[in-house]
C-alpha positions in Angstrom: -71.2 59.7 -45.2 -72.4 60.7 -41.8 -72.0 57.4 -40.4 -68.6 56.3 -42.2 -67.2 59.5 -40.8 -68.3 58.6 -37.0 -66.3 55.4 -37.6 -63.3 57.0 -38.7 -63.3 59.2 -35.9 -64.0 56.9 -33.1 -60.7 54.5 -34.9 -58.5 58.0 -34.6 -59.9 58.4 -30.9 -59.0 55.2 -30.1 -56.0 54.8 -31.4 -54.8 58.3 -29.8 -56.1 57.1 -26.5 -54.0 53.8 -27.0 -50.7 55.5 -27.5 -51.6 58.1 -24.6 -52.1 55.1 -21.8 -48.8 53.6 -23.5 -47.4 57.4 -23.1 -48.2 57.5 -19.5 -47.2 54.1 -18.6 -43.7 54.5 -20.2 -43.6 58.0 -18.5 -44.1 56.0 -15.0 -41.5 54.1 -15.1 -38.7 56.4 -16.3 -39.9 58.8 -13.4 -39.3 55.6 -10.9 -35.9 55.1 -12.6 -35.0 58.5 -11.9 -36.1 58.7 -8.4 -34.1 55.5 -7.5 -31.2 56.6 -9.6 -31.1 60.0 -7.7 -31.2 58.0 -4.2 -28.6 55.7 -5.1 -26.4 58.5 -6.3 -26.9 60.5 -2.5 -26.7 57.3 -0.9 -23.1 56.2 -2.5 -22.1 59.8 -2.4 -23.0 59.5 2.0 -21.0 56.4 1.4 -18.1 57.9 0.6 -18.5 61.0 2.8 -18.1 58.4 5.5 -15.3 56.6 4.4 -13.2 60.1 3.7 -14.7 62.2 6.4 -17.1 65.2 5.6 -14.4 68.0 5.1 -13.3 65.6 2.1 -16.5 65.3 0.2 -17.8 69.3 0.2 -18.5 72.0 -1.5 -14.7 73.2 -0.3 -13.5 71.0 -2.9 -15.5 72.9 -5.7 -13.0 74.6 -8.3 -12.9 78.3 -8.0 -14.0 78.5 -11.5 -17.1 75.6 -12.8 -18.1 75.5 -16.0 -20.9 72.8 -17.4 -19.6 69.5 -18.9 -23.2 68.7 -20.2 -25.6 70.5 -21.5 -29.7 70.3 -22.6 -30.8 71.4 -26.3 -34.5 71.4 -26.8 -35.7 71.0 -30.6 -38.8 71.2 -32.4 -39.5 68.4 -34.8 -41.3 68.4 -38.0 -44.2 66.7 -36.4 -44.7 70.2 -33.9 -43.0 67.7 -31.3 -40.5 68.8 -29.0 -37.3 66.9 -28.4 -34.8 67.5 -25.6 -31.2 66.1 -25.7 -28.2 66.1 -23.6 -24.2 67.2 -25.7 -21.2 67.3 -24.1 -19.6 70.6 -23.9 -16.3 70.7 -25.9 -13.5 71.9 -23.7 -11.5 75.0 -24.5 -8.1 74.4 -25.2 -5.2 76.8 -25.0 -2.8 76.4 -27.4 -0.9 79.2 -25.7 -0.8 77.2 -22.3 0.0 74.1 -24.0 3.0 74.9 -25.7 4.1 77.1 -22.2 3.6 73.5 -20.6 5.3 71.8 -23.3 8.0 74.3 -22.7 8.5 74.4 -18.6 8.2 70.5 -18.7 11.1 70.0 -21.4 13.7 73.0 -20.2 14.1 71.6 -16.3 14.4 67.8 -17.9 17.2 69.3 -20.1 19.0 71.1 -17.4 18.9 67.9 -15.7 20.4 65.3 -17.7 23.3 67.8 -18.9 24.1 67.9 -14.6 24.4 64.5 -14.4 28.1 65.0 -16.1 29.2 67.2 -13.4 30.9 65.9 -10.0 28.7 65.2 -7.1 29.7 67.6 -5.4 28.3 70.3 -7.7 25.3 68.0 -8.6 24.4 69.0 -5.0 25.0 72.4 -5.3 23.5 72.8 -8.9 20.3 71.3 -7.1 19.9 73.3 -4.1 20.7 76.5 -6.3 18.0 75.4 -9.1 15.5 74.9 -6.2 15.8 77.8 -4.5 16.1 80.1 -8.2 13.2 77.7 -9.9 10.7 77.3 -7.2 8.4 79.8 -7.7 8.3 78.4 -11.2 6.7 74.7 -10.1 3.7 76.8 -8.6 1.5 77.9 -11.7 2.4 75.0 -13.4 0.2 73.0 -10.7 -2.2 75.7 -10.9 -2.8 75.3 -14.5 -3.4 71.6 -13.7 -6.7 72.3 -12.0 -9.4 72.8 -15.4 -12.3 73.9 -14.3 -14.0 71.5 -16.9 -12.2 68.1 -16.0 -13.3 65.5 -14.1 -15.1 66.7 -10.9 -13.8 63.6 -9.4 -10.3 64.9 -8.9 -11.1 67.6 -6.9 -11.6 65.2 -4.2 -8.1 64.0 -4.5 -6.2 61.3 -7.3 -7.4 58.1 -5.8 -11.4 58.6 -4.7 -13.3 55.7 -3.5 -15.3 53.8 -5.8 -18.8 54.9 -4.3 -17.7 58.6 -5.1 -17.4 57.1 -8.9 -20.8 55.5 -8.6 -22.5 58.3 -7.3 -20.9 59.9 -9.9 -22.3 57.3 -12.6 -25.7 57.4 -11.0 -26.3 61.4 -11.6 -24.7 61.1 -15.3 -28.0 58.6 -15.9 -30.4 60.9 -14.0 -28.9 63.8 -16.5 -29.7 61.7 -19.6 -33.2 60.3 -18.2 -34.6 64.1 -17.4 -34.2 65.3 -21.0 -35.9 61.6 -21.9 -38.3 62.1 -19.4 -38.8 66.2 -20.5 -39.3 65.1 -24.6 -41.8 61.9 -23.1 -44.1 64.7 -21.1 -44.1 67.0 -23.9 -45.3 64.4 -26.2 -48.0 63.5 -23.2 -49.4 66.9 -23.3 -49.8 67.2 -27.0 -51.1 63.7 -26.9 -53.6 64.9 -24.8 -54.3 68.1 -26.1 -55.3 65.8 -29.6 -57.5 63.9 -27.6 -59.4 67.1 -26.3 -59.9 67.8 -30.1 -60.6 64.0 -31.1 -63.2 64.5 -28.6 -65.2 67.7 -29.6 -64.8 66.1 -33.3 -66.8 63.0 -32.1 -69.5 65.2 -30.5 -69.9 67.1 -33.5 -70.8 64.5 -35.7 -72.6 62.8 -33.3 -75.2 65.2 -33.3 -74.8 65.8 -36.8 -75.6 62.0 -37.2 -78.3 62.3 -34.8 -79.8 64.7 -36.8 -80.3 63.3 -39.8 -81.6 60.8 -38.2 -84.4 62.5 -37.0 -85.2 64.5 -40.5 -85.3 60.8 -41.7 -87.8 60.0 -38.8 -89.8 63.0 -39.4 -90.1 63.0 -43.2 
């Protein structure tokens, strides 16, 4: 039984030290990805900085108010394994501000085809009298453009230069390959930590085996 055991154990041992070289060589290469991802992403993002100038690619362009479009959720799996994951973060939606929207949009398109009956002459007048009465109006509409959780690419303007977009693309892959990276270190250490105990397992029946050996010797 003694020496059955020591077989079984050394198989486990193996086998655990198998899938933790295959652990850390998969672990390698995802921390290589991520490092050239991240200098890809700084290096399109200098990119555009040039092309735009550096007062157009700063933190002045930040909204006054940021809020997270991704976010990480760590898990704990049946197997006592810990699993971390990126989710999009569902925008809030006003239904408030949306009809409001719906409402300043329509009313001004209204007033404007019924105008287009009148003479010319009070076209003209109708205009410069609904600008001056109706501009403060136009104001918070714009301001309730800017959504703290839309694309961070338009706070650098409508039409951004296609390295902005691929730095952008290059730290939307770094975000996804940390929490891969995070769940594949977690499940190194525990890897490891089963190893430790593979280990003292071994040694344990190793003397145990050795022992009887030597009670057979002796008798």
């Amino acid at each position: 039984m003694g020496v059955s055991q020591l077989e079984e154990s050394s198989l486990l041992l193996d086998e655990k030290l198998l899938r933790f070289m295959d652990q850390l060589e998969l672990l390698e290469e995802k921390r290589a990805t991520l490092n050239s991802l991240i200098e890809q992403g700084w290096f399109s993002m200098s990119k555009a900085r040039y092309s735009m100038g550096n007062k157009q690619v700063s933190a002045l362009q930040y909204a006054s108010e940021i809020e997270p479009l991704v976010c990480v959720r760590a898990r704990t799996l049946d197997s006592g394994e810990v699993d971390f994951c990126t989710e999009k973060v569902k925008q809030k939606c006003n239904e408030a501000e949306k009809d409001a929207k719906s409402i300043e949009d329509i009313g001004p398109q209204e007033e404007g085809v019924r105008r287009r009956i009148k003479p010319k002459k009070a076209i003209v007048k109708a205009s410069e009298e609904a600008s001056s009465e109706k501009a403060p109006e136009v104001t918070p509409v714009r301001k309730s453009d800017q959504n703290p959780q839309q694309d961070p690419l338009k706070w650098f303007g409508i039409l951004v230069p296609q390295t902005l977009k691929q730095a952008q693309s290059s730290f939307k892959q770094v975000i996804e390959l940390s929490a891969e990276i995070a769940t594949l270190q977690a499940a190194v250490l525990n890897t490891r930590l089963e190893l430790k105990h593979s280990m003292k397992d071994k040694h344990i029946l190793q003397e145990k085996a050795s022992a009887a050996q030597l009670d057979k010797v002796a008798d």
